[in-house]
PDB file with one MODEL, atoms N, CA, C and O in Angstrom:
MODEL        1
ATOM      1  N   UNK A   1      47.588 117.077  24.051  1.00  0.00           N
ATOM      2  CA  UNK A   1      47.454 118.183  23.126  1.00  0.00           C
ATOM      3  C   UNK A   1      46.739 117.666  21.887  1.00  0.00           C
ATOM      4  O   UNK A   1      47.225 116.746  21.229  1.00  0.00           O
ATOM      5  N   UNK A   2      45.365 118.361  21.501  1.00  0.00           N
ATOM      6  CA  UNK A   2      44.517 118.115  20.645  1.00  0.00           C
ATOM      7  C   UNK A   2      45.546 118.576  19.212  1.00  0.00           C
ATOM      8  O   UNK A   2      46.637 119.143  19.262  1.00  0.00           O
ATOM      9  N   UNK A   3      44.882 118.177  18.126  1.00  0.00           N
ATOM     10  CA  UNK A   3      45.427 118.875  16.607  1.00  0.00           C
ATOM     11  C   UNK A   3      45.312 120.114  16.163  1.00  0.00           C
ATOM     12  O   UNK A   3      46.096 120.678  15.400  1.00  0.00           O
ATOM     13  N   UNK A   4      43.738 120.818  16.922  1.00  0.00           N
ATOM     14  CA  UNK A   4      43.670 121.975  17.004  1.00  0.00           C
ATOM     15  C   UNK A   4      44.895 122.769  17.553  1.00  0.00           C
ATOM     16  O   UNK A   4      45.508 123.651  16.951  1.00  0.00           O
ATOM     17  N   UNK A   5      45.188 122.194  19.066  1.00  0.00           N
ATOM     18  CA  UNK A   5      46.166 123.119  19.940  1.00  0.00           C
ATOM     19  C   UNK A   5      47.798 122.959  19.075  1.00  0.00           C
ATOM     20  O   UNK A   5      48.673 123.824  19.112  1.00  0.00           O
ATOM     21  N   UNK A   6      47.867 121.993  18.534  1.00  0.00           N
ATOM     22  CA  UNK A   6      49.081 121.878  17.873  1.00  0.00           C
ATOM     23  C   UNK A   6      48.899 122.901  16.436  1.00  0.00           C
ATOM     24  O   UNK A   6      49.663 123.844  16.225  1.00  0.00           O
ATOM     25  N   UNK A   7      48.048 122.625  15.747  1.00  0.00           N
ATOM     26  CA  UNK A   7      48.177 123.377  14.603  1.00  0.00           C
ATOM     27  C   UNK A   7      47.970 125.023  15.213  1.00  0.00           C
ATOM     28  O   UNK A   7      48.469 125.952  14.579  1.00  0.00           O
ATOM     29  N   UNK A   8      47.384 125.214  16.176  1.00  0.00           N
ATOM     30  CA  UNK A   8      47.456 126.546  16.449  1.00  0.00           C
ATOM     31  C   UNK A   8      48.948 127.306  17.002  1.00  0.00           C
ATOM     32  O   UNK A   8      49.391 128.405  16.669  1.00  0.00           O
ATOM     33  N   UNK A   9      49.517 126.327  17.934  1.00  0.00           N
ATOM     34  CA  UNK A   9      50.891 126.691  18.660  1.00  0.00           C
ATOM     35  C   UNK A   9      52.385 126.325  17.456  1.00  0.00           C
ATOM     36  O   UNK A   9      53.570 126.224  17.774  1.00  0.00           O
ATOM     37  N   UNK A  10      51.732 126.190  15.993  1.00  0.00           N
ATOM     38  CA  UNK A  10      53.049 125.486  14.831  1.00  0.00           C
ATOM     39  C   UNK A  10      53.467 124.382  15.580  1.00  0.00           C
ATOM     40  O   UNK A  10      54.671 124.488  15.349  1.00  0.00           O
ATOM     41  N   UNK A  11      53.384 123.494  16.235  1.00  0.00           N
ATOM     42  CA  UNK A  11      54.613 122.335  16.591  1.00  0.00           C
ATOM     43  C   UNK A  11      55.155 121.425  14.938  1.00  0.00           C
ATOM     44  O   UNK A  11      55.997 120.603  14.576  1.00  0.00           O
ATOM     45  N   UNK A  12      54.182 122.129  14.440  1.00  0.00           N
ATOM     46  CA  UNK A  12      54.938 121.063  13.232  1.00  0.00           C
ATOM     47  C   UNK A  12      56.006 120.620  12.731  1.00  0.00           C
ATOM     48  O   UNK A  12      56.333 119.514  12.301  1.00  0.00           O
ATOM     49  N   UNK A  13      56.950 122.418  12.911  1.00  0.00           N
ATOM     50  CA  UNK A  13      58.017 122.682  12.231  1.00  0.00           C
ATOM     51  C   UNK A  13      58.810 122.171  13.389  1.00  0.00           C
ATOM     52  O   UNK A  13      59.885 121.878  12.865  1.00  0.00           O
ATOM     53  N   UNK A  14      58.891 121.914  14.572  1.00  0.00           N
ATOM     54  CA  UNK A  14      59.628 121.394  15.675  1.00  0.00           C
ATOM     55  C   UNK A  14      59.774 119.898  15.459  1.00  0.00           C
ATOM     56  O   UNK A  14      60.905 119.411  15.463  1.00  0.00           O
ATOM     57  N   UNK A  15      58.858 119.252  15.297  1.00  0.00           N
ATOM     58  CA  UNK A  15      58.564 117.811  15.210  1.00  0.00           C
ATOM     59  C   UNK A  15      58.991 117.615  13.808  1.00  0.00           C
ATOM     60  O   UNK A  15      59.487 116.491  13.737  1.00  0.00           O
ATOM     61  N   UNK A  16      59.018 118.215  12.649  1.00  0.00           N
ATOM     62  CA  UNK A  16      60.180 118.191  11.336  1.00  0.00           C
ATOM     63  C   UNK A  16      61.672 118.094  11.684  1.00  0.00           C
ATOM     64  O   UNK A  16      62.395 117.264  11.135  1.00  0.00           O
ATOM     65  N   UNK A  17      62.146 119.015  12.666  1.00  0.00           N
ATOM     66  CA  UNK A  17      63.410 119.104  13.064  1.00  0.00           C
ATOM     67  C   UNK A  17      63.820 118.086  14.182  1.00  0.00           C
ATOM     68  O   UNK A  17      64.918 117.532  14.239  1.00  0.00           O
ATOM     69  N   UNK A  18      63.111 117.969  14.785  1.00  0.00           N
ATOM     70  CA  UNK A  18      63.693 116.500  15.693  1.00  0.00           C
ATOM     71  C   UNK A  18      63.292 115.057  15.214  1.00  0.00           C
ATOM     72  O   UNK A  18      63.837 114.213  15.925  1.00  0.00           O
ATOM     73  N   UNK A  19      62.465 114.490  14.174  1.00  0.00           N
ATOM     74  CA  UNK A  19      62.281 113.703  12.957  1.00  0.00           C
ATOM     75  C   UNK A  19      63.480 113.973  12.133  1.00  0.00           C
ATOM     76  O   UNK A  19      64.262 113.069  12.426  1.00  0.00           O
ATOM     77  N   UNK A  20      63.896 114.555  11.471  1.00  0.00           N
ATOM     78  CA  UNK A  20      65.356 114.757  10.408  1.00  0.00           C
ATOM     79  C   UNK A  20      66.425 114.049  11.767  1.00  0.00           C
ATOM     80  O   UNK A  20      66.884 112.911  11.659  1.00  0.00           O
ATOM     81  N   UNK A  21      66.725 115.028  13.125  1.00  0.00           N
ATOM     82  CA  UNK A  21      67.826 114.800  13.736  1.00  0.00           C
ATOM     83  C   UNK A  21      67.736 113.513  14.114  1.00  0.00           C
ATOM     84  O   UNK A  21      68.761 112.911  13.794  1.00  0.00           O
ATOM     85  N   UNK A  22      66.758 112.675  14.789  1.00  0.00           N
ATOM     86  CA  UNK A  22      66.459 111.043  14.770  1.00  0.00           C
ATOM     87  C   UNK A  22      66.713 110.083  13.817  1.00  0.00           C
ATOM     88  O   UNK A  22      66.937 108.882  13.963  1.00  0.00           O
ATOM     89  N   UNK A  23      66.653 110.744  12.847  1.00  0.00           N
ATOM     90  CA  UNK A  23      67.031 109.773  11.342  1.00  0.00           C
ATOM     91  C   UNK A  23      68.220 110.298  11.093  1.00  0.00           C
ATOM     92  O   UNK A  23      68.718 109.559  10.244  1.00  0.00           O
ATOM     93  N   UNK A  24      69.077 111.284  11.386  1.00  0.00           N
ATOM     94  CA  UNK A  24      70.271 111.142  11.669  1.00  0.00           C
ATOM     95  C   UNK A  24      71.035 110.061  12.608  1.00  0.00           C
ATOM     96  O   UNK A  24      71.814 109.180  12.245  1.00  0.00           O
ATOM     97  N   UNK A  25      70.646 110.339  13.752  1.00  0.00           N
ATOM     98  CA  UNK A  25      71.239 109.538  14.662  1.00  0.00           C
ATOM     99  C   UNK A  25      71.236 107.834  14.383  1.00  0.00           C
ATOM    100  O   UNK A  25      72.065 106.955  14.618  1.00  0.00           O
ATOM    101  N   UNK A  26      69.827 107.836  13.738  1.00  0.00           N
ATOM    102  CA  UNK A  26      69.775 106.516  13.349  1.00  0.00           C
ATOM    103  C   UNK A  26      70.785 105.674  12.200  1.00  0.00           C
ATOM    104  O   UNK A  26      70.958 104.463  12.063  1.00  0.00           O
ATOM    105  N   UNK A  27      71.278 106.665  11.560  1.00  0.00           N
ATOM    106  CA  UNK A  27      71.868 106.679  10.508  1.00  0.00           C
ATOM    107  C   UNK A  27      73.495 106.247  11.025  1.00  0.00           C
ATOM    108  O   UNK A  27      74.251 105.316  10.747  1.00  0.00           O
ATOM    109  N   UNK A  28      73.572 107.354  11.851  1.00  0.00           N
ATOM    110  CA  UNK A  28      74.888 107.295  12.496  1.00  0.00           C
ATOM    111  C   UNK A  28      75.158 106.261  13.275  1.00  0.00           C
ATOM    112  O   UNK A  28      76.320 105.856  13.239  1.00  0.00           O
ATOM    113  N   UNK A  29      74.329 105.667  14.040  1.00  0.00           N
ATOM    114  CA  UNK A  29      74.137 104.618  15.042  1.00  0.00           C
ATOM    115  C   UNK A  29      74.528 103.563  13.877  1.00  0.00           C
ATOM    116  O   UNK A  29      75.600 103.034  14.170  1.00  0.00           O
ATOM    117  N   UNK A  30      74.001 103.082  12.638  1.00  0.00           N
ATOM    118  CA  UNK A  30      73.737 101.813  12.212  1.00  0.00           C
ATOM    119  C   UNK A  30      75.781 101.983  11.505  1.00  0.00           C
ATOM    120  O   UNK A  30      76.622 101.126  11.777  1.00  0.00           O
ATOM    121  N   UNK A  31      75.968 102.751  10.985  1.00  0.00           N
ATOM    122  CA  UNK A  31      77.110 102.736  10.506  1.00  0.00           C
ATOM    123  C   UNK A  31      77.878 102.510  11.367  1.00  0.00           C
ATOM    124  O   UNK A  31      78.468 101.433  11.276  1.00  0.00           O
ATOM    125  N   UNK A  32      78.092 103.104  12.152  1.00  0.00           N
ATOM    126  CA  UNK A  32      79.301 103.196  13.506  1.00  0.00           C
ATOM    127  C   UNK A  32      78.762 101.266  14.131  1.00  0.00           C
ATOM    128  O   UNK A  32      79.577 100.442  14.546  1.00  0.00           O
ATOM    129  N   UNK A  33      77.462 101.063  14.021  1.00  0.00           N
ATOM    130  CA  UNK A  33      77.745  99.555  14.501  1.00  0.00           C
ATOM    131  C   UNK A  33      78.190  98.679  13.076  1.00  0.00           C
ATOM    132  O   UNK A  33      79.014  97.773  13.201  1.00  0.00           O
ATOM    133  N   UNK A  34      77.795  98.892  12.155  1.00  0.00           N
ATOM    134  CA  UNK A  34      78.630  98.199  11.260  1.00  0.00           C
ATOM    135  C   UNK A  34      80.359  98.169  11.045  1.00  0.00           C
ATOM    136  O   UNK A  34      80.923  97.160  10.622  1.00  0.00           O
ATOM    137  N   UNK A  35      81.009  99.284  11.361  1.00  0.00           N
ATOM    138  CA  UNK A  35      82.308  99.051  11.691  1.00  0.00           C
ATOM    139  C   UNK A  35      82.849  98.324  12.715  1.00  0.00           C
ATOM    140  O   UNK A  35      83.071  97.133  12.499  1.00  0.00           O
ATOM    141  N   UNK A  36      83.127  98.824  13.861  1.00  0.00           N
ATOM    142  CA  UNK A  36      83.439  97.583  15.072  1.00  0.00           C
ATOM    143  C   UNK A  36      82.393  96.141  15.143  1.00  0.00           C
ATOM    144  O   UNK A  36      82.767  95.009  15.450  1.00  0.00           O
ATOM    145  N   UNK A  37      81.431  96.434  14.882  1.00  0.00           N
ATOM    146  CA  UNK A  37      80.460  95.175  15.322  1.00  0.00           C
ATOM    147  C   UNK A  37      80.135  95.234  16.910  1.00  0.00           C
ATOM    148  O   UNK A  37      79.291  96.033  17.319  1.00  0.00           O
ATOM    149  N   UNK A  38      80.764  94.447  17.716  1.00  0.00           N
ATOM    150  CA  UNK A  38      80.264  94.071  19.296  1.00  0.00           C
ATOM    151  C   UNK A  38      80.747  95.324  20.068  1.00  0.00           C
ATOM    152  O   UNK A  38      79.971  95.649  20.966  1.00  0.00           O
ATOM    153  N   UNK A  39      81.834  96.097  19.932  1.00  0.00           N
ATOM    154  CA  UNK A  39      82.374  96.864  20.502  1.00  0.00           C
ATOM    155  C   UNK A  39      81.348  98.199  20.319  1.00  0.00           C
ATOM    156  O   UNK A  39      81.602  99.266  20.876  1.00  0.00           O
ATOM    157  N   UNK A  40      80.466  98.052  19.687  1.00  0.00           N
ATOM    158  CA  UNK A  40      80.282  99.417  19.975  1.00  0.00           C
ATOM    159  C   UNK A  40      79.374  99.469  20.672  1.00  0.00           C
ATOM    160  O   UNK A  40      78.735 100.520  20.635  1.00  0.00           O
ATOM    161  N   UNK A  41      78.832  98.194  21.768  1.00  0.00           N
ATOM    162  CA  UNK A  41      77.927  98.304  22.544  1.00  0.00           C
ATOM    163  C   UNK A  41      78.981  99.139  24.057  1.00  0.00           C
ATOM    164  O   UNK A  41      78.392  99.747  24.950  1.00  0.00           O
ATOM    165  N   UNK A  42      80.516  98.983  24.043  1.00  0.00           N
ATOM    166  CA  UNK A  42      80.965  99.790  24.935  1.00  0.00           C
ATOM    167  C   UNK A  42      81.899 100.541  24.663  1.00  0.00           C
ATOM    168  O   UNK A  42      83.096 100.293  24.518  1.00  0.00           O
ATOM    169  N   UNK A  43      81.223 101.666  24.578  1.00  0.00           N
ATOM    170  CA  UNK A  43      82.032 102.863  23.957  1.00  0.00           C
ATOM    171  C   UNK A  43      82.507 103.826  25.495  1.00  0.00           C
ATOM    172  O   UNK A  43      82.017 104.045  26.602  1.00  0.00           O
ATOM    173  N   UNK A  44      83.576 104.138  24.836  1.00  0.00           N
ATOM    174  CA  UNK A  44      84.222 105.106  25.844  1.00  0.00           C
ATOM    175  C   UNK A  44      83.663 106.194  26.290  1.00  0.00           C
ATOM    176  O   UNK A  44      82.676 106.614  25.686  1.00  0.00           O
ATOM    177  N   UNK A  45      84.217 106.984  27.578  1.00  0.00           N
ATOM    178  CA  UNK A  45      83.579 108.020  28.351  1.00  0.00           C
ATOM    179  C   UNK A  45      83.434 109.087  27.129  1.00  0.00           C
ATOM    180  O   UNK A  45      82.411 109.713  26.852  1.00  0.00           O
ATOM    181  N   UNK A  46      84.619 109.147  26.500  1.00  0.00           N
ATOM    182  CA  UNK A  46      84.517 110.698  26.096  1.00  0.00           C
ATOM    183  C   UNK A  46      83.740 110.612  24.393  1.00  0.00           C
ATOM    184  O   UNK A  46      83.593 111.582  23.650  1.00  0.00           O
ATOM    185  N   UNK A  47      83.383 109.355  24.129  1.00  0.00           N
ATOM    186  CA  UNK A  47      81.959 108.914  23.003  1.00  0.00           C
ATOM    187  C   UNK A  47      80.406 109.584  23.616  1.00  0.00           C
ATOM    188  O   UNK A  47      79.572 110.384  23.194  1.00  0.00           O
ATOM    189  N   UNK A  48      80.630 108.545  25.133  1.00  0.00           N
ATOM    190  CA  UNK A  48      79.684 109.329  25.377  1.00  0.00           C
ATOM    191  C   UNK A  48      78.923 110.932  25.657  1.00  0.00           C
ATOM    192  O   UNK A  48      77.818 111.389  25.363  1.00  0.00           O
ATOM    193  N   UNK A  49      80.165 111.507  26.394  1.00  0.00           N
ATOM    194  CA  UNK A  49      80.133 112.750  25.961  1.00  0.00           C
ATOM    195  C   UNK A  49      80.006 113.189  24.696  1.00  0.00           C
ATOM    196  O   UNK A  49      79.056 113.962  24.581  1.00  0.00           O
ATOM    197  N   UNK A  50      80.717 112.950  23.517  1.00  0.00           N
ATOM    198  CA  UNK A  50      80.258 113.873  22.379  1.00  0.00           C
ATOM    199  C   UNK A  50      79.311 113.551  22.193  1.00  0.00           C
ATOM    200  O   UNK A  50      78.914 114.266  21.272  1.00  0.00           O
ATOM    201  N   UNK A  51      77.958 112.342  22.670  1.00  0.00           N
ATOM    202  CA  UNK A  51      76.848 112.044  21.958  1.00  0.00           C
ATOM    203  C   UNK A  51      76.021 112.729  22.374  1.00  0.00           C
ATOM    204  O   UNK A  51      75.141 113.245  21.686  1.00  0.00           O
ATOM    205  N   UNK A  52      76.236 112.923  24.248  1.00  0.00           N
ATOM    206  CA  UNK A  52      75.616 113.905  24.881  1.00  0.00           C
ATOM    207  C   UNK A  52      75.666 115.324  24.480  1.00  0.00           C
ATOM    208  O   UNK A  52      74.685 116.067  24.437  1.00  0.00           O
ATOM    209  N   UNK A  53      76.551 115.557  24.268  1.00  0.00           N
ATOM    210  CA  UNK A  53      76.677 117.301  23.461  1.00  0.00           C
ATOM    211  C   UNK A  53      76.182 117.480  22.377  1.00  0.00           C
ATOM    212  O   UNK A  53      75.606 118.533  22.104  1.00  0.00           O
ATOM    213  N   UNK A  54      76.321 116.367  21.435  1.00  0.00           N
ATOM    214  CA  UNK A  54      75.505 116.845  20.072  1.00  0.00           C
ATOM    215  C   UNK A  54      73.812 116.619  20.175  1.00  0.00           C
ATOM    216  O   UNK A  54      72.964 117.123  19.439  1.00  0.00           O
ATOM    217  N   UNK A  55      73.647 115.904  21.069  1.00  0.00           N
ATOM    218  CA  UNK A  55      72.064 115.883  21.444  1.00  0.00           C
ATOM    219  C   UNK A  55      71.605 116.994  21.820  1.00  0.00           C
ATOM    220  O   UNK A  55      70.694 117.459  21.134  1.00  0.00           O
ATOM    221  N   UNK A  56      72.120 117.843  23.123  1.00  0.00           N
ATOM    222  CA  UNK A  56      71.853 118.936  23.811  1.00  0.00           C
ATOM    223  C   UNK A  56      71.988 119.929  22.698  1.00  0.00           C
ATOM    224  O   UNK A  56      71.044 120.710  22.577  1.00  0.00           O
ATOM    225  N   UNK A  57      73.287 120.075  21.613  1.00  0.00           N
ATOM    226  CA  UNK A  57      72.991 120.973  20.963  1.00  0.00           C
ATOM    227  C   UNK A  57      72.217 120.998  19.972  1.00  0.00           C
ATOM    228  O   UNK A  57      72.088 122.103  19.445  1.00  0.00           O
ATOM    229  N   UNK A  58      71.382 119.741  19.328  1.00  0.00           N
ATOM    230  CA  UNK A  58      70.922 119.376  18.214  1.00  0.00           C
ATOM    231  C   UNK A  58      69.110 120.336  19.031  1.00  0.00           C
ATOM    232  O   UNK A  58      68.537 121.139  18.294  1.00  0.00           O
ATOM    233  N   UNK A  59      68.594 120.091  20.296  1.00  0.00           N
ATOM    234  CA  UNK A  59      68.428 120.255  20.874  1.00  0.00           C
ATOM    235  C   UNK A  59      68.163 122.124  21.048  1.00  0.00           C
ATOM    236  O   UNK A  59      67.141 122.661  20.623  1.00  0.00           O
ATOM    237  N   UNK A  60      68.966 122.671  21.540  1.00  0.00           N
ATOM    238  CA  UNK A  60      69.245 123.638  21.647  1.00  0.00           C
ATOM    239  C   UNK A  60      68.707 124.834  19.917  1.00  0.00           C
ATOM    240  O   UNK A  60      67.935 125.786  19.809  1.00  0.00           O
ATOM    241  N   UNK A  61      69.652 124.059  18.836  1.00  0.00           N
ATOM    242  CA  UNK A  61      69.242 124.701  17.949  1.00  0.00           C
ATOM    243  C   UNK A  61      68.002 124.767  17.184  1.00  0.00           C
ATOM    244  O   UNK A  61      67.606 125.694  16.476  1.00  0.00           O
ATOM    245  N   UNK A  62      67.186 123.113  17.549  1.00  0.00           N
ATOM    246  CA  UNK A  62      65.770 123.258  17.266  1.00  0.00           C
ATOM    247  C   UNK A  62      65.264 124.253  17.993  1.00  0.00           C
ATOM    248  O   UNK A  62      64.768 125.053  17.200  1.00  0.00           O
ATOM    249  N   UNK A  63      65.107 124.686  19.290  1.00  0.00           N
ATOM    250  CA  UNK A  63      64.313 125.548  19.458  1.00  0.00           C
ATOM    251  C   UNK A  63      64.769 126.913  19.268  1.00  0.00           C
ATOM    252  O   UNK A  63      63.938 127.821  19.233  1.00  0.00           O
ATOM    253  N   UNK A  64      65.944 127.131  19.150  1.00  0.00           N
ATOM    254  CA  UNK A  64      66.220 128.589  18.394  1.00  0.00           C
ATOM    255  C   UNK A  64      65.784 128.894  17.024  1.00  0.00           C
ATOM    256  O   UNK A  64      65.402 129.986  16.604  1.00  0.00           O
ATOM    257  N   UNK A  65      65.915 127.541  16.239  1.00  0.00           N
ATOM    258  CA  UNK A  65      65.080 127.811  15.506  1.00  0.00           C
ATOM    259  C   UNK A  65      64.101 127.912  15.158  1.00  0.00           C
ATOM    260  O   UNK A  65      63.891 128.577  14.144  1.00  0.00           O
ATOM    261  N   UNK A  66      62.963 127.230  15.922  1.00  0.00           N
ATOM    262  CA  UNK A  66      61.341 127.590  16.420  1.00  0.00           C
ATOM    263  C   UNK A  66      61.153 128.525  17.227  1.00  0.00           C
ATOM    264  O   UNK A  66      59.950 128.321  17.391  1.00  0.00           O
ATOM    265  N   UNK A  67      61.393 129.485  17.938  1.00  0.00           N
ATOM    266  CA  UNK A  67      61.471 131.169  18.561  1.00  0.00           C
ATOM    267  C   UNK A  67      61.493 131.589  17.275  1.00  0.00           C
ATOM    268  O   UNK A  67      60.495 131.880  16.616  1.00  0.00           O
ATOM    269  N   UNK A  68      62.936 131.634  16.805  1.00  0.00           N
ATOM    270  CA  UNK A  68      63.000 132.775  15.454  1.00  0.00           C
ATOM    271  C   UNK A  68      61.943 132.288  14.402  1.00  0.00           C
ATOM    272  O   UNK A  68      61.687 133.273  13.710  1.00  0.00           O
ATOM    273  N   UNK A  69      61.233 131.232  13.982  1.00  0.00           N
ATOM    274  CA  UNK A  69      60.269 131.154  13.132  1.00  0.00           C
ATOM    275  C   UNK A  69      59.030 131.713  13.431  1.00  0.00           C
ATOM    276  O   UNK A  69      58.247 132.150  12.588  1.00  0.00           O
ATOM    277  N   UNK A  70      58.769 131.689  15.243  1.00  0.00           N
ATOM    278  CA  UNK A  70      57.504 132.045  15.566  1.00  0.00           C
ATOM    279  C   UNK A  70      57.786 134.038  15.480  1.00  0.00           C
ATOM    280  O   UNK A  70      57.015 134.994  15.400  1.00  0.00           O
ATOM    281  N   UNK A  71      58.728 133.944  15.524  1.00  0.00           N
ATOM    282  CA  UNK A  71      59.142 135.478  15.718  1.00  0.00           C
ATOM    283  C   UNK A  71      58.747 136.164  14.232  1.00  0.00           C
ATOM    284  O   UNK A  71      58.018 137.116  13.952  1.00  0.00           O
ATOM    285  N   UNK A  72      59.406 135.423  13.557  1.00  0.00           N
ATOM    286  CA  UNK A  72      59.748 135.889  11.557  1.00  0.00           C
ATOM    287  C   UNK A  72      57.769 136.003  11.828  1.00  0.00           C
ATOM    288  O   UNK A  72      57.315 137.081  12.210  1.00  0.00           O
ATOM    289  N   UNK A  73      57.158 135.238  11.668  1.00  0.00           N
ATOM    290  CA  UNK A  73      55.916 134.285  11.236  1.00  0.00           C
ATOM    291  C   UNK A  73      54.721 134.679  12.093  1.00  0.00           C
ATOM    292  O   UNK A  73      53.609 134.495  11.597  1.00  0.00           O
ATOM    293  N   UNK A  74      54.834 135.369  13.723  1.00  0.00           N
ATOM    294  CA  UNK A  74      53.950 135.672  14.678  1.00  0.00           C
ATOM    295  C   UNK A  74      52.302 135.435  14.283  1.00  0.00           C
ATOM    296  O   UNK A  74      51.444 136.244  13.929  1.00  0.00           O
ATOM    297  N   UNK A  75      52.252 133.994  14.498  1.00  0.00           N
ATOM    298  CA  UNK A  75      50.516 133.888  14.253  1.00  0.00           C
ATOM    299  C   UNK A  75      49.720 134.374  14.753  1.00  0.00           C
ATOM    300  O   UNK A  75      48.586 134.329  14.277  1.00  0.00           O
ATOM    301  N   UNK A  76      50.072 135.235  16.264  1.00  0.00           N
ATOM    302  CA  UNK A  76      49.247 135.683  16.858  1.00  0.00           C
ATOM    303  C   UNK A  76      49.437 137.214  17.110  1.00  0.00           C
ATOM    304  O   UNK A  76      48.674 137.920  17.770  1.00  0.00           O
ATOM    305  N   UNK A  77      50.332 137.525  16.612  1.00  0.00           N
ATOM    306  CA  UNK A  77      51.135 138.927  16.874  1.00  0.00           C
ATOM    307  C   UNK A  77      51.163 139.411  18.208  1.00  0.00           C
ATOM    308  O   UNK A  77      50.940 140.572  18.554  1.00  0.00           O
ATOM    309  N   UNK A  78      51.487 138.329  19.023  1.00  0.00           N
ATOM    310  CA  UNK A  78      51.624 138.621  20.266  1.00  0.00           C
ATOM    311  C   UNK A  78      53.264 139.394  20.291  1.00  0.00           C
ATOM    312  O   UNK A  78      53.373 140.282  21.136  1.00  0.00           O
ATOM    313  N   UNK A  79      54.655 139.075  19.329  1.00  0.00           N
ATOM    314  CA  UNK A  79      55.367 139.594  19.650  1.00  0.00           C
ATOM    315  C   UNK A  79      55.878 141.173  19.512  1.00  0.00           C
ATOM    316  O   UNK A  79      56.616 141.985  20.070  1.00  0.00           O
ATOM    317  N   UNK A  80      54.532 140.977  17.833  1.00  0.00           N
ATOM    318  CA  UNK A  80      54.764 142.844  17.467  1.00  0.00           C
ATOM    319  C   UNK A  80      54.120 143.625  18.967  1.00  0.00           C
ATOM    320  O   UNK A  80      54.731 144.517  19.555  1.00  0.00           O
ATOM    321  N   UNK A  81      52.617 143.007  19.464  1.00  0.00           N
ATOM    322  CA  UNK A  81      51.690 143.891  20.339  1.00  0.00           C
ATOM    323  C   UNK A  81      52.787 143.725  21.594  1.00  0.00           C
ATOM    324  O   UNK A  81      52.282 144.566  22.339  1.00  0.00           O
ATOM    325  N   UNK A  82      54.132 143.136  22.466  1.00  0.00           N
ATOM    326  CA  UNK A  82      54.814 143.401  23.140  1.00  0.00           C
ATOM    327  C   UNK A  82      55.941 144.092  22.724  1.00  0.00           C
ATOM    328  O   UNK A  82      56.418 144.677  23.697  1.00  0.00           O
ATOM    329  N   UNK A  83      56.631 144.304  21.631  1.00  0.00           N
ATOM    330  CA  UNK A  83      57.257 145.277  21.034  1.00  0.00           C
ATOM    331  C   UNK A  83      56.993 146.675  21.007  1.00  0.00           C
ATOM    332  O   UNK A  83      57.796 147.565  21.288  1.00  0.00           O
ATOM    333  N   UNK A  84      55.469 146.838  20.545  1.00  0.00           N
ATOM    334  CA  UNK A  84      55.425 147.946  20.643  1.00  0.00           C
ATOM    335  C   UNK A  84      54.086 148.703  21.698  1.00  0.00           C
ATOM    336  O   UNK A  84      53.312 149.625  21.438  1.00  0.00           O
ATOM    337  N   UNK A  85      54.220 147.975  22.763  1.00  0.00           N
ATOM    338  CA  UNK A  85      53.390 147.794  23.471  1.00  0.00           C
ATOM    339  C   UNK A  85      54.026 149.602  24.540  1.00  0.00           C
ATOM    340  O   UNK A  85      53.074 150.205  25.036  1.00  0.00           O
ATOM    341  N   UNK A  86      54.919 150.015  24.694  1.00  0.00           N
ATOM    342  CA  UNK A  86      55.321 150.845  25.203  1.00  0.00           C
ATOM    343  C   UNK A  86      55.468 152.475  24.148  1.00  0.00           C
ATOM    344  O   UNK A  86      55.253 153.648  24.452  1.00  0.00           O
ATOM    345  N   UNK A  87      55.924 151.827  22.860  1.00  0.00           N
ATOM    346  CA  UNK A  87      55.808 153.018  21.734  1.00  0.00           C
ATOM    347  C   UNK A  87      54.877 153.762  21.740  1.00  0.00           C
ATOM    348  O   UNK A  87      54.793 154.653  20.894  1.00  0.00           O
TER     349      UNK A  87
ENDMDL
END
């Protein structure tokens, strides 16, 4: 994907929101190894699960929130011309 196709399709605001959530995790990662130290290379089943869930949902809410921006924002007004495409 060229810069054109990106600046035309917004990915910007997507790649803002999963940049912030990465520097979260990173954040979270370095603390949580500064407490135990060695142990936190084996963390329990149900660690791993919540890491998996907050990913999927971290996940999840980026792109709800990129729909509803392209929605608010329609650069192409493709969603008004299917809205009222039957009116």
């Amino acid at each position: 994907m060229g810069i054109a196709a990106a600046r035309e399709l917004w990915v910007g605001i997507l790649c803002w929101m999963f940049w912030g959530a990465a520097l979260m995790w990173l954040r979270d990662a370095v603390f949580e190894y500064l407490e135990p130290g060695a142990a936190y290379f084996t963390p329990a089943a149900s660690d791993l699960l919540n890491g998996a869930f907050l990913g999927l949902s971290m996940v999840a809410l980026a792109l709800v929130i990129r729909v509803a921006y392209l929605l608010i924002w329609d650069p192409k007004s493709v969603a008004k011309a299917q809205l009222f495409k039957n009116a």
